[in-house]
C-alpha positions as MATLAB code, in Angstrom:
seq = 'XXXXXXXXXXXXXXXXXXXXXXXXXXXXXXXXXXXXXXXXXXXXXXXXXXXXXXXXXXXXXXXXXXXXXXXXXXXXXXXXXXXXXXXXXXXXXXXXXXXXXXXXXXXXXXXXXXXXXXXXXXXXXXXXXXXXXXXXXXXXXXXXXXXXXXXXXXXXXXXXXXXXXXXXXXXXXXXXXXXXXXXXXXXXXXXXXXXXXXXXXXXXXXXXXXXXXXXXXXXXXXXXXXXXXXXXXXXXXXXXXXXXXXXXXXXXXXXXXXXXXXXXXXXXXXXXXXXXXXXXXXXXXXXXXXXXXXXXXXXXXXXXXXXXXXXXXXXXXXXXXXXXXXXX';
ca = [
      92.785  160.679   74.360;
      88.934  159.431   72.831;
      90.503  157.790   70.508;
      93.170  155.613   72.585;
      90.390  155.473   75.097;
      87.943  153.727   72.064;
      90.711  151.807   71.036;
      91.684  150.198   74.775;
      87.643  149.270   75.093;
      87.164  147.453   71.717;
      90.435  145.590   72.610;
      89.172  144.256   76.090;
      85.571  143.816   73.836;
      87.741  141.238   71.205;
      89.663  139.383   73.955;
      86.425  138.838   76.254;
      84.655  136.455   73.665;
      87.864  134.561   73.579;
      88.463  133.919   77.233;
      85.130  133.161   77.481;
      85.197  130.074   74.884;
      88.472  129.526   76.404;
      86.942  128.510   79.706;
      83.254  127.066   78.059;
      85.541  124.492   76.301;
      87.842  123.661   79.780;
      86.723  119.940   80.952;
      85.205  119.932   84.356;
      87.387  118.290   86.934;
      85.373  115.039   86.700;
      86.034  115.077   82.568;
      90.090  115.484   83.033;
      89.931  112.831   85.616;
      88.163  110.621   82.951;
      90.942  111.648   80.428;
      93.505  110.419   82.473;
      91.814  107.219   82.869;
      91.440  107.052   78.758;
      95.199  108.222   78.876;
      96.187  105.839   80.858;
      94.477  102.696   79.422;
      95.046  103.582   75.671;
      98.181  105.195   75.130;
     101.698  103.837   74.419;
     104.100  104.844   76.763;
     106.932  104.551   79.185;
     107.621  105.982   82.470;
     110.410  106.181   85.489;
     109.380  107.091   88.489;
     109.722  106.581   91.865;
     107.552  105.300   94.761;
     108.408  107.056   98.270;
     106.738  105.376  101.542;
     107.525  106.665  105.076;
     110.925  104.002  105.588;
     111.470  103.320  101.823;
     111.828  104.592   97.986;
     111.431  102.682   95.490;
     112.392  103.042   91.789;
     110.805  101.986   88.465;
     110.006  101.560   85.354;
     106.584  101.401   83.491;
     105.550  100.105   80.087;
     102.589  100.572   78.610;
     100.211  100.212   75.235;
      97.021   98.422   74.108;
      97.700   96.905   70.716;
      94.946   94.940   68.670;
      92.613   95.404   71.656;
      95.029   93.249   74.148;
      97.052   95.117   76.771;
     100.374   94.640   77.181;
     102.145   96.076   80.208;
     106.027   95.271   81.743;
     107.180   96.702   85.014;
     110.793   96.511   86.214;
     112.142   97.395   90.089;
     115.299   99.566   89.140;
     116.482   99.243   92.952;
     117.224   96.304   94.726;
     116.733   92.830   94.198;
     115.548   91.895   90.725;
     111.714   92.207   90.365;
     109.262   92.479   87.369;
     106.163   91.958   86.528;
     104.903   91.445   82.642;
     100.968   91.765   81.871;
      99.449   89.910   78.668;
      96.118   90.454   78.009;
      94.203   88.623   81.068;
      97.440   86.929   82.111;
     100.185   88.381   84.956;
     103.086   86.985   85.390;
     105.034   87.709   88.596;
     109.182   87.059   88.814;
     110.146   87.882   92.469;
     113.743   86.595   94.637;
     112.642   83.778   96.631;
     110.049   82.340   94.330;
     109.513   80.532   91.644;
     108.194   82.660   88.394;
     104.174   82.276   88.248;
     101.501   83.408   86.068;
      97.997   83.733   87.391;
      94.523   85.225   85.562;
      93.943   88.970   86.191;
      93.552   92.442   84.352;
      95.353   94.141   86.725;
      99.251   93.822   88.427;
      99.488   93.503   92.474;
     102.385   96.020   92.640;
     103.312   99.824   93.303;
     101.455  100.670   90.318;
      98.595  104.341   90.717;
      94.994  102.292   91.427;
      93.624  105.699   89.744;
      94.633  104.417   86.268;
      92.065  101.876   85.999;
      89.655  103.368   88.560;
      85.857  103.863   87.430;
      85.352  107.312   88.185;
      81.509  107.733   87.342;
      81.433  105.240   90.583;
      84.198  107.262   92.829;
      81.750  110.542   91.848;
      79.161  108.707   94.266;
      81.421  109.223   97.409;
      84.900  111.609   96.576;
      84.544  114.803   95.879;
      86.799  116.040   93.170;
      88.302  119.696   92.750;
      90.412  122.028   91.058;
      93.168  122.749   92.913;
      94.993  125.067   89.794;
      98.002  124.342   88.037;
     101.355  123.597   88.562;
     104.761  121.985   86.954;
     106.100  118.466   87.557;
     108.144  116.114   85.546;
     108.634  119.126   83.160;
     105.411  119.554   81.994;
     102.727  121.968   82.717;
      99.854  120.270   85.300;
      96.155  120.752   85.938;
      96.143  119.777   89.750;
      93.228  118.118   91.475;
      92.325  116.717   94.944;
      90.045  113.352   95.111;
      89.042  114.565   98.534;
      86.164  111.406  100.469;
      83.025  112.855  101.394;
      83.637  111.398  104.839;
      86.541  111.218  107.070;
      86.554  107.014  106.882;
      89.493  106.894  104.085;
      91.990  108.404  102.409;
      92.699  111.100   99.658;
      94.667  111.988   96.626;
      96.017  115.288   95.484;
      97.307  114.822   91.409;
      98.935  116.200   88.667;
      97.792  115.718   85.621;
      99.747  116.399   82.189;
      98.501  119.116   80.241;
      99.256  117.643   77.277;
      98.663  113.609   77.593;
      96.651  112.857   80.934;
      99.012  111.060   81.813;
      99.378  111.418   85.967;
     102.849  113.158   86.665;
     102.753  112.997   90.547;
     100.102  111.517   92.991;
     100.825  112.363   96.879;
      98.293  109.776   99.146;
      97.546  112.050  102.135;
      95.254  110.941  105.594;
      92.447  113.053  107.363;
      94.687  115.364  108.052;
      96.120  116.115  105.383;
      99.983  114.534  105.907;
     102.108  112.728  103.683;
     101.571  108.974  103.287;
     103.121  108.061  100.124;
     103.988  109.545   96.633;
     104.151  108.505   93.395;
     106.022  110.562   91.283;
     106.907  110.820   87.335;
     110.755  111.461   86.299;
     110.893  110.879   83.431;
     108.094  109.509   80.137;
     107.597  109.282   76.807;
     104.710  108.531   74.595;
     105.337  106.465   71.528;
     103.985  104.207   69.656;
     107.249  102.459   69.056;
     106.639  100.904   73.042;
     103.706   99.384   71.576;
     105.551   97.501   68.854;
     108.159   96.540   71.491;
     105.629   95.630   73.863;
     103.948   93.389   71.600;
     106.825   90.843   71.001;
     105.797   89.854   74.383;
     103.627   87.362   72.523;
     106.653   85.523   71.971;
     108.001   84.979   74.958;
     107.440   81.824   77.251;
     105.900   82.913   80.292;
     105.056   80.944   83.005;
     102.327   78.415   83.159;
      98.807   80.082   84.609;
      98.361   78.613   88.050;
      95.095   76.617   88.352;
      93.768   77.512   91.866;
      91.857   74.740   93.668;
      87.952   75.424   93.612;
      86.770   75.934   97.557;
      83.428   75.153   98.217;
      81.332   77.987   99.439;
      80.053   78.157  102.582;
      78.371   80.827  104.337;
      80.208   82.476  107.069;
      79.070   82.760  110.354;
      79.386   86.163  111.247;
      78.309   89.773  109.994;
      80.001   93.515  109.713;
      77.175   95.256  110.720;
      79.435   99.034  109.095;
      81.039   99.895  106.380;
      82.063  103.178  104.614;
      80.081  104.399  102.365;
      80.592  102.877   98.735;
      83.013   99.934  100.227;
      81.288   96.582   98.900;
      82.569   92.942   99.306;
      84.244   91.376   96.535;
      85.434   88.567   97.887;
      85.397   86.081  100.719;
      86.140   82.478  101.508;
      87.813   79.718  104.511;
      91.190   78.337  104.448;
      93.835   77.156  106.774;
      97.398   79.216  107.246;
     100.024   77.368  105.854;
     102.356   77.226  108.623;
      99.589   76.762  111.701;
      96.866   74.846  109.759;
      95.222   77.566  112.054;
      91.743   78.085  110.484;
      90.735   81.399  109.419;
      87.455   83.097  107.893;
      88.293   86.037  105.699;
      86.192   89.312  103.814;
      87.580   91.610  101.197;
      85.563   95.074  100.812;
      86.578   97.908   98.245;
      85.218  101.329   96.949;
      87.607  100.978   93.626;
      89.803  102.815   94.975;
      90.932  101.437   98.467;
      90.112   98.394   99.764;
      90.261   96.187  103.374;
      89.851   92.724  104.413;
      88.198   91.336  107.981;
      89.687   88.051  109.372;
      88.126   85.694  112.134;
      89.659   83.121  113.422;
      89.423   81.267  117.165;
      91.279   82.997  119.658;
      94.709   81.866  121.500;
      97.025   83.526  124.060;
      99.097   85.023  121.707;
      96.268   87.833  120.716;
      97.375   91.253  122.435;
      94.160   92.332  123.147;
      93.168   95.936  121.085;
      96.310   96.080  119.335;
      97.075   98.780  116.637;
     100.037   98.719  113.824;
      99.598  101.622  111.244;
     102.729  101.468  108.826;
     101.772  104.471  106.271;
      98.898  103.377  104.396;
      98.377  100.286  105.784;
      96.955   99.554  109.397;
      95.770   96.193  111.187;
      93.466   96.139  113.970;
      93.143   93.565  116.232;
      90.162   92.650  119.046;
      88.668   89.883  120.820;
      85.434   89.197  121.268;
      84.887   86.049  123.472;
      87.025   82.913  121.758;
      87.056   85.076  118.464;
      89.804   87.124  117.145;
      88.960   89.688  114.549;
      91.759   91.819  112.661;
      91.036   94.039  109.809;
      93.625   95.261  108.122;
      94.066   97.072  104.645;
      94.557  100.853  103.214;
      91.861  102.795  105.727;
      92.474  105.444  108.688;
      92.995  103.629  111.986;
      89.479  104.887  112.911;
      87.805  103.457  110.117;
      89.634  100.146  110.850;
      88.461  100.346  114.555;
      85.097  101.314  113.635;
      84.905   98.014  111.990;
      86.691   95.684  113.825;
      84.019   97.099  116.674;
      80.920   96.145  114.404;
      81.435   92.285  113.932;
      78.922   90.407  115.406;
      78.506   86.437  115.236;
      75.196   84.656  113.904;
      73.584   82.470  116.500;
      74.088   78.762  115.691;
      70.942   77.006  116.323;
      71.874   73.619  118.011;
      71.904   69.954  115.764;
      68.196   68.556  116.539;
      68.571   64.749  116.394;
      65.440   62.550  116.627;
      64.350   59.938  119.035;
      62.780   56.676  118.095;
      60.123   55.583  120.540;
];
């Protein structure tokens, strides 16, 4: 009985150093969040998945690899009319029904691709929290799970899954403040190879569109203010144009955090304006209110309280009236 006894406590003694290197070298939540990132930028790979918003599910496909320090990246709509979008280097090119192809310069693709995969997450750290939410299976893999949870209520947050093995995100569900369902992305099938990098790369060969030059607007500062933002949202872009089919003119502000992001319009007021109205279709809600012979709308990926807060919190610079001289 001593000796089984003896035995049984050196045992737990030998497997108590073990665990306990076992957890010293587990990454923190904020490391495996900057492994995905890595993942996601630097590895060769292809994925089907689909993309499931409150009326609609999408399905496609995802190539992926960073050869010779250029990244190549091709995304095809499975479902529906024919879409895709190719990526070469700082170069997108966009094939959609309806439209002629066009190329335009960006590193990144507008389309129902994760923002998380290219999002700096030493700069999320300032305002999401990020925790460990355990493990679980998806896509056939074993998971670490994490929330990105905001450290206020003013957006939205992220609960992922993480591949053990590659980084790679499995499933990402987009919930609001209180916690429902807004939209999912989620893995069903992938493979990492380095044989989708040599594939990829024969997209040097292909004609692509021509890059669309953009006309340069001059920049002129806007008469009005948003007096509050979120936490972390900063503007990254702004400018005055006219709508194509009403020539109606219209003053505009884009504001992100890196991870969501909004714009503010202004534009003079007509009868058409309801008056306070609110349209929230899943992620996405516009706001509209009029103050005097403005109209403001804000619309982009926010709660509608955020969007109301402000909407509420424009306020218009005081033009000081042309002085023309008099000759005596």
């Amino acid at each position: 009985m001593k000796k089984t006894l003896v035995g049984a406590l050196a045992l737990v003694s030998l497997l108590l150093p073990l665990q306990a290197s076992a957890e010293a070298v587990k990454p923190s939540t904020e490391a495996l969040l900057h492994q995905m990132g890595q993942a996601s930028r630097d590895l060769s790979y292809e994925m089907s998945y689909i993309w499931v918003k409150k009326n609609s599910i999408d399905t496609l496909r995802y190539r992926h690899a960073l050869e010779n320090g250029q990244s190549y990246a091709h995304l095809l709509f499975l479902s529906g009319p024919p879409q895709e979008v190719i990526q070469r280097g700082d170069e997108v090119s966009y094939f959609e029904p309806g439209l002629d192809p066009f190329t335009i310069k960006s590193n990144k693709m507008v389309a129902p691709i994760l923002p998380l995969m290219k999002a700096n997450i030493d700069n999320l750290a300032h305002f999401y929290d990020f925790i460990a939410m355990g493990r679980a299976r998806e896509a056939g893999v074993a998971c670490d799970v994490v929330r990105i949870a905001p450290k206020d209520g003013n957006r939205y947050s992220y609960l992922l899954w993480i591949d053990q093995a590659t980084h790679l995100v499995m499933r990402a569900d987009l919930l609001d403040r209180d916690g429902d369902l807004l939209e999912q992305f989620r893995v069903v099938s992938f493979v990492v190879n380095p044989k989708v990098a040599e594939m990829l790369s024969k997209l040097d060969q292909v004609k692509l569109p021509a890059v669309v030059q953009l006309p340069q607007q001059p920049q002129k500062k806007l008469q009005w203010t948003v007096n509050w933002l979120p936490n972390g949202f900063t503007l990254i872009a702004g400018n005055r144009h006219r709508l194509l089919l009403t020539e109606r003119a219209v003053e505009s502000r884009m504001y992100s955090d890196g991870l969501f992001s909004f714009s503010v319009y202004v534009s003079d007021a007509d009868n058409f304006v309801g008056r306070g109205q609110l349209v929230r279709q899943g992620r996405r809600t516009l706001i509209t209110r009029v103050d005097g012979n403005k109209e403001i709308t804000v619309v982009g990926d926010i709660p509608p309280q955020t969007a109301r807060q402000i909407a509420e919190n424009v306020t218009f610079d005081k033009i000081k009236p042309e002085v023309t001289s008099t000759s005596k």
